[in-house]
Backbone as numpy.savetxt, mean C-alpha at the origin, in Angstrom:
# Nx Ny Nz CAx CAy CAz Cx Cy Cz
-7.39 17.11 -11.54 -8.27 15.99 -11.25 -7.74 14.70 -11.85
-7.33 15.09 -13.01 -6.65 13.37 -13.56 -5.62 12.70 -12.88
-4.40 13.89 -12.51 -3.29 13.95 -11.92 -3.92 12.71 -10.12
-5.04 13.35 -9.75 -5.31 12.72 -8.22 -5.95 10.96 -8.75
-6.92 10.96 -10.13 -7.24 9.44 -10.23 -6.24 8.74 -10.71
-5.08 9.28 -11.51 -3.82 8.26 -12.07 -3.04 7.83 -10.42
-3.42 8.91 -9.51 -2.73 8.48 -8.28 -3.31 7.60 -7.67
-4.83 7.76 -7.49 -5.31 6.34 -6.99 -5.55 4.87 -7.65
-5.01 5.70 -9.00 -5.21 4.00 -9.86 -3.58 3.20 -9.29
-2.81 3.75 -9.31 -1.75 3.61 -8.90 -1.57 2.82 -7.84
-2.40 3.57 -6.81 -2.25 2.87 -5.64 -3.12 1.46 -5.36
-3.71 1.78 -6.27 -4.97 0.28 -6.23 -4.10 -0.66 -7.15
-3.20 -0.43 -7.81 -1.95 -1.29 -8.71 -1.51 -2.15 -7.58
-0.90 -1.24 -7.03 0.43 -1.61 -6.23 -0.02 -2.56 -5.17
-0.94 -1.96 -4.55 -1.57 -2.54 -3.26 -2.70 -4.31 -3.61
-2.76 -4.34 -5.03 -3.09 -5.32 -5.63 -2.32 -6.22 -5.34
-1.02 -5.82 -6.28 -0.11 -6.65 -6.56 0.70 -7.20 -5.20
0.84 -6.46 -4.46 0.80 -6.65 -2.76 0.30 -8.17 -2.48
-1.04 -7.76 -2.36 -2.20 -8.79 -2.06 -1.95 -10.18 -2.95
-2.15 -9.70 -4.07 -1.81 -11.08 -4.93 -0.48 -11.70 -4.33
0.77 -11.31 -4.13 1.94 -12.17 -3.69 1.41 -12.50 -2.67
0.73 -11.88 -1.68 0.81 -12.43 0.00 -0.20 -13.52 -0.29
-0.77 -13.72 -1.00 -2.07 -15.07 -0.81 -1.53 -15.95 -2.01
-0.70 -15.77 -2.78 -0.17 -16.86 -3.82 0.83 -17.80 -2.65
1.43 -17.11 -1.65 2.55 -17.52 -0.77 1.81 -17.92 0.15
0.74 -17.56 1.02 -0.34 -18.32 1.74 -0.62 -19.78 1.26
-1.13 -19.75 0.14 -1.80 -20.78 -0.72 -0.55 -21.67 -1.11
0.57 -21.84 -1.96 1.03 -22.59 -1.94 2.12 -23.28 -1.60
2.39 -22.42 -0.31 3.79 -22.53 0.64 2.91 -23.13 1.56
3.34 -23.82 1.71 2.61 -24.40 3.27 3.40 -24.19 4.82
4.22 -24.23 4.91 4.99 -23.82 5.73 4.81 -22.22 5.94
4.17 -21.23 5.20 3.47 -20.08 5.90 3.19 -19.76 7.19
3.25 -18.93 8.24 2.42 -18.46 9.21 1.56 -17.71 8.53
-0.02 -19.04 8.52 -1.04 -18.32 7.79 -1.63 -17.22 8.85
-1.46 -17.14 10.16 -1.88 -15.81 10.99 -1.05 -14.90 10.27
-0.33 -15.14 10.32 1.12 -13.76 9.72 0.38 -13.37 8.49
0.01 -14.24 7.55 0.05 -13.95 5.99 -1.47 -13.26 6.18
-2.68 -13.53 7.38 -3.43 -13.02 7.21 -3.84 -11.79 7.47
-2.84 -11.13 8.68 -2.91 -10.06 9.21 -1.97 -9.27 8.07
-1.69 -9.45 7.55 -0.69 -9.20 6.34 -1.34 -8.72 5.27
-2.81 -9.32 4.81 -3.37 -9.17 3.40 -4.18 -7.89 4.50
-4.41 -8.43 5.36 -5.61 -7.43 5.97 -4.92 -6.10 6.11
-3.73 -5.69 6.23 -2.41 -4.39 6.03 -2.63 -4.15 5.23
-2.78 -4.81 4.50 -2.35 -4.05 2.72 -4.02 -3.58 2.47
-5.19 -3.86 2.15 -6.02 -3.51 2.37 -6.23 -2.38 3.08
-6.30 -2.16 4.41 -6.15 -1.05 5.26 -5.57 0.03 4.53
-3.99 -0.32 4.25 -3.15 0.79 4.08 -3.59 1.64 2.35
-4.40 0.10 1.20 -5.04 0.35 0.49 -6.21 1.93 1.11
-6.94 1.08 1.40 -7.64 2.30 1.87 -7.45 3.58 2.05
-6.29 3.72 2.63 -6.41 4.72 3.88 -5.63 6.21 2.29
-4.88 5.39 1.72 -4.00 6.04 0.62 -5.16 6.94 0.07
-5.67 5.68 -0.42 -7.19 6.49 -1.89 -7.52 7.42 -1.28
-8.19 7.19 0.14 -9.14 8.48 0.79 -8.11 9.72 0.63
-6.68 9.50 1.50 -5.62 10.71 1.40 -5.25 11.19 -0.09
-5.64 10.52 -0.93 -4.89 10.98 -2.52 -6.28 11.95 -2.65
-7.58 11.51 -2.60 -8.89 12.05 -2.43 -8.94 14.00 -1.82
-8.29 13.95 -0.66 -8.98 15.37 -0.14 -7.18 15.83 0.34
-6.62 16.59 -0.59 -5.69 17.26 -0.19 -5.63 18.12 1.03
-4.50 18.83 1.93 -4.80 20.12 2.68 -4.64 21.43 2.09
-5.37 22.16 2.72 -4.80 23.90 1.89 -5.42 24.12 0.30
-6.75 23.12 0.20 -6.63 23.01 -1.33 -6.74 24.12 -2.33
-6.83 25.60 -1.92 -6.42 26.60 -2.67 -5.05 27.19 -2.59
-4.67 26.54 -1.42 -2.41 27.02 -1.58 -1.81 25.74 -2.25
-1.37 26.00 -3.53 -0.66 25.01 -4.63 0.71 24.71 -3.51
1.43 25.45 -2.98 2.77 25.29 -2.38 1.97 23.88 -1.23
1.09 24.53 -0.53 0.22 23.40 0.53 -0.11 21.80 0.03
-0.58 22.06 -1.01 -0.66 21.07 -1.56 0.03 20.24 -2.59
0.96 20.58 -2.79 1.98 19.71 -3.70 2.69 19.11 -2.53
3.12 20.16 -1.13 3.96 19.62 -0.15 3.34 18.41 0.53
2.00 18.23 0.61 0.83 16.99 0.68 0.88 16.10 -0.32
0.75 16.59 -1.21 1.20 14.94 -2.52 2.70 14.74 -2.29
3.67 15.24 -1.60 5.37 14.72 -1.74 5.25 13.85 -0.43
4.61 14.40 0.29 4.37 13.54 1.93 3.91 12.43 1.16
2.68 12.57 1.11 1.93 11.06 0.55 2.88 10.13 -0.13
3.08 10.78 -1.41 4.51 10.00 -1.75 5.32 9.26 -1.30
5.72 9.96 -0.57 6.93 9.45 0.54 6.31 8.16 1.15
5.40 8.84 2.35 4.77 7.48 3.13 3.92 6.39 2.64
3.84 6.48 1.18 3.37 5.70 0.63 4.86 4.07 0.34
5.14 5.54 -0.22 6.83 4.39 -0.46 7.46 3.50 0.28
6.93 3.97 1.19 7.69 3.41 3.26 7.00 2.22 3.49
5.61 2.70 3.18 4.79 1.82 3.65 4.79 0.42 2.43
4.87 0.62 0.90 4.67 -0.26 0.55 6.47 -1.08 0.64
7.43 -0.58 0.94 8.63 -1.38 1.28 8.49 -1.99 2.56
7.84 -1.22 3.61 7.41 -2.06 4.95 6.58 -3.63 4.66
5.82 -3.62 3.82 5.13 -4.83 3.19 5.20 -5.64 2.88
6.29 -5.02 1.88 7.11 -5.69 0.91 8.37 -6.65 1.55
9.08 -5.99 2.91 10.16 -6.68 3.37 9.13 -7.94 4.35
7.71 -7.49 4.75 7.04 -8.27 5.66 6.72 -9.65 4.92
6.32 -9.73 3.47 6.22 -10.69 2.25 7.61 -11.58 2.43
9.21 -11.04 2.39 9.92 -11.33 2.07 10.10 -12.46 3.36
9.85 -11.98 4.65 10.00 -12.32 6.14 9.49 -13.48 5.59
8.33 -13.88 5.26 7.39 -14.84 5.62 7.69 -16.14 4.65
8.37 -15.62 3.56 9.11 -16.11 2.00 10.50 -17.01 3.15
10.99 -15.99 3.70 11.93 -16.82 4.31 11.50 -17.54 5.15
10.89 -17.42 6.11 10.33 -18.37 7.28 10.19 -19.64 6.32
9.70 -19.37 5.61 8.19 -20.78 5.00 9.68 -21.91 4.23
């Protein structure tokens, strides 16, 4: 049980810190595509979401093999997703 809330504290870190760059770069870049930057915070949010609930209700939750192979997935597409974000931040860093 601790092991699943250090994971969603985690993800509420990351997906913070997300958010905070994309609206510091909204706010004082002006040259922003503030559509871009907004559909952008609204991603990270979403993808916020969607993590917690999945860190929340494992599959197989009495097969340990089932479910560790579910926290390495998560893992993974977590990672993807917050570098997908992360290069989308960078896009908009360059545009501006």
């Amino acid at each position: 049980m601790a092991k699943r809330k250090k994971l969603k504290q985690i993800i509420n870190y990351v997906a913070g810190e997300l958010f905070i760059e994309t609206l510091l770069l909204k706010k004082v870049t002006p040259a922003v595509n503030q559509e871009k930057a907004e559909a952008l915070l609204s991603r990270i949010i979403d993808v916020q979401t969607d993590f917690v609930l999945r860190a929340g209700s494992p599959d197989g939750k009495y097969n340990k093999t089932l479910v560790k192979e579910y926290y390495r997935k998560l893992y993974i597409d977590l990672q993807t997703e917050i570098d997908a974000i992360a290069q989308e931040i960078a896009e908009l860093n360059v545009n501006a």
